[in-house]
C-alpha positions as CSV (number, residue, x, y, z in Angstrom):
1,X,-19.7,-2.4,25.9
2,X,-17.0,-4.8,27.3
3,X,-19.6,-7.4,25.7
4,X,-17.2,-6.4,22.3
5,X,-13.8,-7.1,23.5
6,X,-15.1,-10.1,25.5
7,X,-16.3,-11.4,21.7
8,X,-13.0,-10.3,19.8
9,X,-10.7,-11.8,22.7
10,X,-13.0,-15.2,22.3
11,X,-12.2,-15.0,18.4
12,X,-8.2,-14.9,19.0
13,X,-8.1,-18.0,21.2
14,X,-5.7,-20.2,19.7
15,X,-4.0,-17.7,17.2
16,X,-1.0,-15.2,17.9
17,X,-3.4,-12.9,18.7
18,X,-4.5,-14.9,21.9
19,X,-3.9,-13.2,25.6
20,X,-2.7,-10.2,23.8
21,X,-4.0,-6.7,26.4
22,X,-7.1,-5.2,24.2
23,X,-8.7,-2.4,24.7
24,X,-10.8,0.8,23.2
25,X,-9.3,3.2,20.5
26,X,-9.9,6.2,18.7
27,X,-13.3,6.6,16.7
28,X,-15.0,3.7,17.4
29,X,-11.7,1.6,16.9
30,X,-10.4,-1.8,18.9
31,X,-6.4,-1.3,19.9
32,X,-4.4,-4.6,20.6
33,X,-1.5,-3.8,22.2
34,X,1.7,-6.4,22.8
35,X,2.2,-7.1,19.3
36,X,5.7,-8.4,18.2
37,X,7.4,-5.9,15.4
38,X,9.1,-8.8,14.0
39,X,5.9,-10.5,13.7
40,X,3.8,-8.0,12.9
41,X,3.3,-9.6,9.4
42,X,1.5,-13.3,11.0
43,X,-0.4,-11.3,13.7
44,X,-2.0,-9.4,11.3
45,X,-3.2,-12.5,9.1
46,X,-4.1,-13.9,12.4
47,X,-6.9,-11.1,12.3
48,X,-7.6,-10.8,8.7
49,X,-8.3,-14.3,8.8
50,X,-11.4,-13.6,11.5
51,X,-12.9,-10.5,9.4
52,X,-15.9,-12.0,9.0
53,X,-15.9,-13.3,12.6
54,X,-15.3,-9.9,14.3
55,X,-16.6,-7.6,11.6
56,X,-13.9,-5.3,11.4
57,X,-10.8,-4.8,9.3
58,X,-7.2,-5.1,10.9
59,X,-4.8,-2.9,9.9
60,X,-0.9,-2.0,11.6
61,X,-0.4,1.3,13.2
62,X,2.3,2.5,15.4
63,X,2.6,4.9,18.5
64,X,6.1,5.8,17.5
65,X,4.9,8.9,16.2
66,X,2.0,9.5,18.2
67,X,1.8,9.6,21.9
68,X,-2.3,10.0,22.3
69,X,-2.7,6.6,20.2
70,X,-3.7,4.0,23.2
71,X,-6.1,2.3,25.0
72,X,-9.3,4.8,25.8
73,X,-11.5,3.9,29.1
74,X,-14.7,4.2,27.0
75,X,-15.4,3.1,23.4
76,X,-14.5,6.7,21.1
77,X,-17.3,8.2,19.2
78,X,-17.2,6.9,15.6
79,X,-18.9,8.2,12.6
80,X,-22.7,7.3,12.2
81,X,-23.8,4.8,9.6
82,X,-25.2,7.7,7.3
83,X,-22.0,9.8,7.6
84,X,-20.1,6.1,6.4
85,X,-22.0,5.6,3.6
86,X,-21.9,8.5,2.4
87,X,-18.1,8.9,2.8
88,X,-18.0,5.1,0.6
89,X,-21.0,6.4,-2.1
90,X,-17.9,9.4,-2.7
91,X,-15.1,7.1,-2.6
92,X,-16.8,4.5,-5.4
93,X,-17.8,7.8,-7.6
94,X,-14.4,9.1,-7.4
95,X,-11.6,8.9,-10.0
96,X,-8.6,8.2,-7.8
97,X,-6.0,8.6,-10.5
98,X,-6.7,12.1,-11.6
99,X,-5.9,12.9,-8.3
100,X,-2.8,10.5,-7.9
101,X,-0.7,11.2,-10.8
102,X,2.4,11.0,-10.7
103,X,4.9,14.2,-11.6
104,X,6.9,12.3,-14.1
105,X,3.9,12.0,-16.5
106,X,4.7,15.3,-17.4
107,X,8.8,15.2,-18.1
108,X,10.2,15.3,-21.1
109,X,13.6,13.5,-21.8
110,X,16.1,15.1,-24.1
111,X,19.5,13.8,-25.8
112,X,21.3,14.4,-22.3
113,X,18.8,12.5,-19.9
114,X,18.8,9.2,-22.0
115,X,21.4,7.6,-20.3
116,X,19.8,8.5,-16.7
117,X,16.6,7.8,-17.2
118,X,17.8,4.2,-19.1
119,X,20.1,2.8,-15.7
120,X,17.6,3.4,-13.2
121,X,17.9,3.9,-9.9
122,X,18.6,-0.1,-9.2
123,X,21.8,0.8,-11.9
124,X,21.2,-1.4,-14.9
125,X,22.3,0.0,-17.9
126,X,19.4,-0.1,-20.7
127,X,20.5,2.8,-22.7
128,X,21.5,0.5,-25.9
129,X,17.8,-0.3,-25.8
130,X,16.4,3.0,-26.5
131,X,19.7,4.0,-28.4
132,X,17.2,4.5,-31.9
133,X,14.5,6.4,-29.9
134,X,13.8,10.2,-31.5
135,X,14.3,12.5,-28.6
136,X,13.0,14.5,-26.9
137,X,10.0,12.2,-26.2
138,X,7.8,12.3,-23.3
139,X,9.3,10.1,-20.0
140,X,6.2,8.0,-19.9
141,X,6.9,6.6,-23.7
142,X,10.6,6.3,-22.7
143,X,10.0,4.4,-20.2
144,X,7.4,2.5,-21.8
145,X,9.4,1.4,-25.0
146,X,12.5,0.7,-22.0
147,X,9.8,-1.8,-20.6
148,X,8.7,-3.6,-23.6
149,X,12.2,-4.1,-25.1
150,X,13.2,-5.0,-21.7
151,X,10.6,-7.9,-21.4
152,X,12.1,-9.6,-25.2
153,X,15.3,-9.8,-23.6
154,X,15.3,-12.7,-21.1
155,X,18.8,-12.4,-19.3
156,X,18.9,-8.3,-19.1
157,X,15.6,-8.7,-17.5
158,X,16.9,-11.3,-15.1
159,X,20.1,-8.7,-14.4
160,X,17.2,-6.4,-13.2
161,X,14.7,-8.6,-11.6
162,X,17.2,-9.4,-9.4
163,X,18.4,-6.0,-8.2
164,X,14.9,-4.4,-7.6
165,X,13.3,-7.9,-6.7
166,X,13.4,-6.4,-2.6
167,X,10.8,-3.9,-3.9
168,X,8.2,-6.6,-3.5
169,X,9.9,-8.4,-0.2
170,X,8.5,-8.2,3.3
171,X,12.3,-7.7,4.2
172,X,12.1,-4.1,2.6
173,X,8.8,-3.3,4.9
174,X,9.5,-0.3,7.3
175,X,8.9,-1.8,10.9
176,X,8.5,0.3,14.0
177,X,9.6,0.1,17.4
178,X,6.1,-0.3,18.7
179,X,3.0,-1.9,17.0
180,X,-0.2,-1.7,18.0
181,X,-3.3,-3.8,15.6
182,X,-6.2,-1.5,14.9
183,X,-9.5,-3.6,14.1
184,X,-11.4,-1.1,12.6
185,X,-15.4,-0.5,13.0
186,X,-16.5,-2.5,9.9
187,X,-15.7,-5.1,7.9
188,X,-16.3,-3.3,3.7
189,X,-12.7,-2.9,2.6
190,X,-13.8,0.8,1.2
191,X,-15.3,2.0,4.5
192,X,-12.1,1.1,6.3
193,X,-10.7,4.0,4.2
194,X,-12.2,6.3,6.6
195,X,-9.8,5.6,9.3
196,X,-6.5,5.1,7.6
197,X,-4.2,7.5,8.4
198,X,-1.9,8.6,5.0
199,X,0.4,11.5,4.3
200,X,-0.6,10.8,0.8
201,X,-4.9,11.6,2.1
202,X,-4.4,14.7,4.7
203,X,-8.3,15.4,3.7
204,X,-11.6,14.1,3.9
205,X,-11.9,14.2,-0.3
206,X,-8.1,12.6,-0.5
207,X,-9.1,10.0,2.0
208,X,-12.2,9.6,-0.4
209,X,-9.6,8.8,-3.5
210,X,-7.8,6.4,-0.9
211,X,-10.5,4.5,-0.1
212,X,-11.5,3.9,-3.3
213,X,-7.6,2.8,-4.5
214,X,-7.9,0.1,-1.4
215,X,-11.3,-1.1,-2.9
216,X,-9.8,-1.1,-6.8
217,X,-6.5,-3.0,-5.1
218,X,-8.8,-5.3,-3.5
219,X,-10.5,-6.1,-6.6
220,X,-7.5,-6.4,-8.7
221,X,-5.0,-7.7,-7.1
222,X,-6.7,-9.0,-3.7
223,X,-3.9,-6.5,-2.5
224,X,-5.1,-6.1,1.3
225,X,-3.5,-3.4,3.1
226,X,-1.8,-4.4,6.2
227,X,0.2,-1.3,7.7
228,X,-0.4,2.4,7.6
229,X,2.9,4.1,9.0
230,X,1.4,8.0,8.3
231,X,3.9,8.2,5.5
232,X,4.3,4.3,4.5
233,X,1.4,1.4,3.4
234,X,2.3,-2.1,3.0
235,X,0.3,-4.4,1.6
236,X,-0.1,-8.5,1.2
237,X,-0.8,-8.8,-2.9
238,X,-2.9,-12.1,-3.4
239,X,-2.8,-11.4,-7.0
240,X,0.1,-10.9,-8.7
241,X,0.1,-8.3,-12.2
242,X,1.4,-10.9,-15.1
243,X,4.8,-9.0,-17.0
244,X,3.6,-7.0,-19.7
245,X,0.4,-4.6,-19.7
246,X,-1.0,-5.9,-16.1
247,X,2.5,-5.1,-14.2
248,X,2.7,-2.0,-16.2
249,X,-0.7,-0.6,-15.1
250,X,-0.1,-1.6,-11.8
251,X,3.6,0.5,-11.4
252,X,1.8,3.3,-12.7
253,X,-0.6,3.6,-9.8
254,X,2.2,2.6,-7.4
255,X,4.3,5.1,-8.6
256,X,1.2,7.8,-8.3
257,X,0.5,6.8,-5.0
258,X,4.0,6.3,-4.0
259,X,6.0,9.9,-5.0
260,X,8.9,9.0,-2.5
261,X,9.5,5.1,-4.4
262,X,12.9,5.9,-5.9
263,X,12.7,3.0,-8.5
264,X,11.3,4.0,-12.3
265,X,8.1,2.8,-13.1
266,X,9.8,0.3,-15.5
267,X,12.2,-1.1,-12.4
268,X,8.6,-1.0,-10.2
269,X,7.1,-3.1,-13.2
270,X,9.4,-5.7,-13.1
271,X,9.5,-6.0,-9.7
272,X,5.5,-6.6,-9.6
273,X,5.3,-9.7,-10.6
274,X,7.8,-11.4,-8.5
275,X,6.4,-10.6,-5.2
276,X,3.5,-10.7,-3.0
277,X,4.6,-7.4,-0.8
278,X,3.6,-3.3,-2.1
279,X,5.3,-0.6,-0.2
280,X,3.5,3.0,-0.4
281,X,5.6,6.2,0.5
282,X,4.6,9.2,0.3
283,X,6.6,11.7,3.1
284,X,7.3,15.7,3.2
């Protein structure tokens, strides 16, 4: 069994992964202790970079919250190939965004909202943009004709770019005291959704759905995710969603994934395209 570890050490030489202490994790898992916080970001390429070198996924997880996660004498029992494939067959059959909707789909803005739901949480005033919209109308369609009126107005949209721009930063990525790389027991970005740990997928079937929104991501927007802080994802966005229809889609399924993002889907939808970082929260 030590033949494993001997290979995945042999793979790091020469990247800031190299001389690192490694050792067994939980469910068939590979923990790599000594990582830097404040370089999480590079040590994590270094082993995304070897994926089809070691065969398994890296993803960012912390002890800060959870004292039995370290190194294990003897490789943990993970599932079997039957019970993965199966657990992937669900995932790709699923509909992930009938589960993750977000609860402002179903508000309705009347005459007293406009104003509140037109500044935003980043506090850029748009209400003279909707001023001729009947109300009450459905948030979703607010928000929508805020967007698209919004995108023919080159220097308001500057004004906003540049005060929800850290949305898509590394800078705004949560970063914990301790930081340990998981490489996870296969290298299919959909199977890895078996061993992410999300408040947002507390179940086998919402784990399902979360596995299949990594795969979709991946896809998309070659988003690949890089931390899972039990509340928080972050991801590394190869892709970027153009403005217009692509960044609006892709704020929508944020926003469903990420309850606890303060910014409106129209802030999140500017942001998009000007970044290559995606924060997830989803807490109590």
């Amino acid at each position: 069994m030590r033949n494993d570890l001997d290979q995945i050490e042999a793979a790091f030489a020469g990247t800031p992964l190299a001389g690192l202490p490694i050792g067994y994790g939980p469910s068939g898992t590979v923990l790599v202790a000594g990582i830097d916080p404040g370089r999480l970001h590079e040590a994590w390429q270094a082993a995304d970079a070897l994926v089809l070198v070691t065969g398994r996924r890296p993803v960012m997880v912390t002890d800060d919250f959870d004292d039995t996660l370290g190194f294990r004498p003897e490789p943990g029992p993970g599932p079997s190939e039957s019970e993965l494939r199966t657990f992937a067959e669900a995932a790709q059959a699923s509909d992930p965004w009938l589960t993750y909707r977000h609860y402002s789909e179903d508000d309705e803005v009347d005459e007293g909202e406009l104003e509140y739901y037109a500044r935003g949480v980043a506090g850029v005033d748009l209400t003279a943009l909707v001023s001729d919209v009947a109300l009450p109308t459905e948030r979703p369609a607010l928000e929508r004709a805020l967007y698209d009126r919004l995108l023919a107005d080159a220097d308001l949209y500057a004004r906003v770019l540049s005060s929800v721009r850290f949305l898509t930063q590394t800078d705004y990525w949560f970063t914990p005291n301790s930081v340990l790389l998981m490489l996870l027991p296969t290298g299919d970005v959909r199977s890895s959704g078996y061993w992410v740990e999300f408040y947002g997928a507390l179940t086998r079937e919402y784990q399902q759905r979360l596995a299949e929104v990594l795969a979709q991501w991946r896809d998309r927007w070659d988003a690949r995710l890089v931390a899972s802080w039990g509340t928080m994802l972050q991801f590394q966005v190869g892709r970027r969603p153009a403005p217009g229809d692509e960044a609006w889609a892709a704020a929508g399924q944020l926003k469903a994934l990420a309850p606890n993002l303060d910014l409106s889907r129209w802030e999140v939808a500017v942001a998009l395209p000007a970044g290559d970082a995606w924060f997830v929260h989803n807490r109590p």
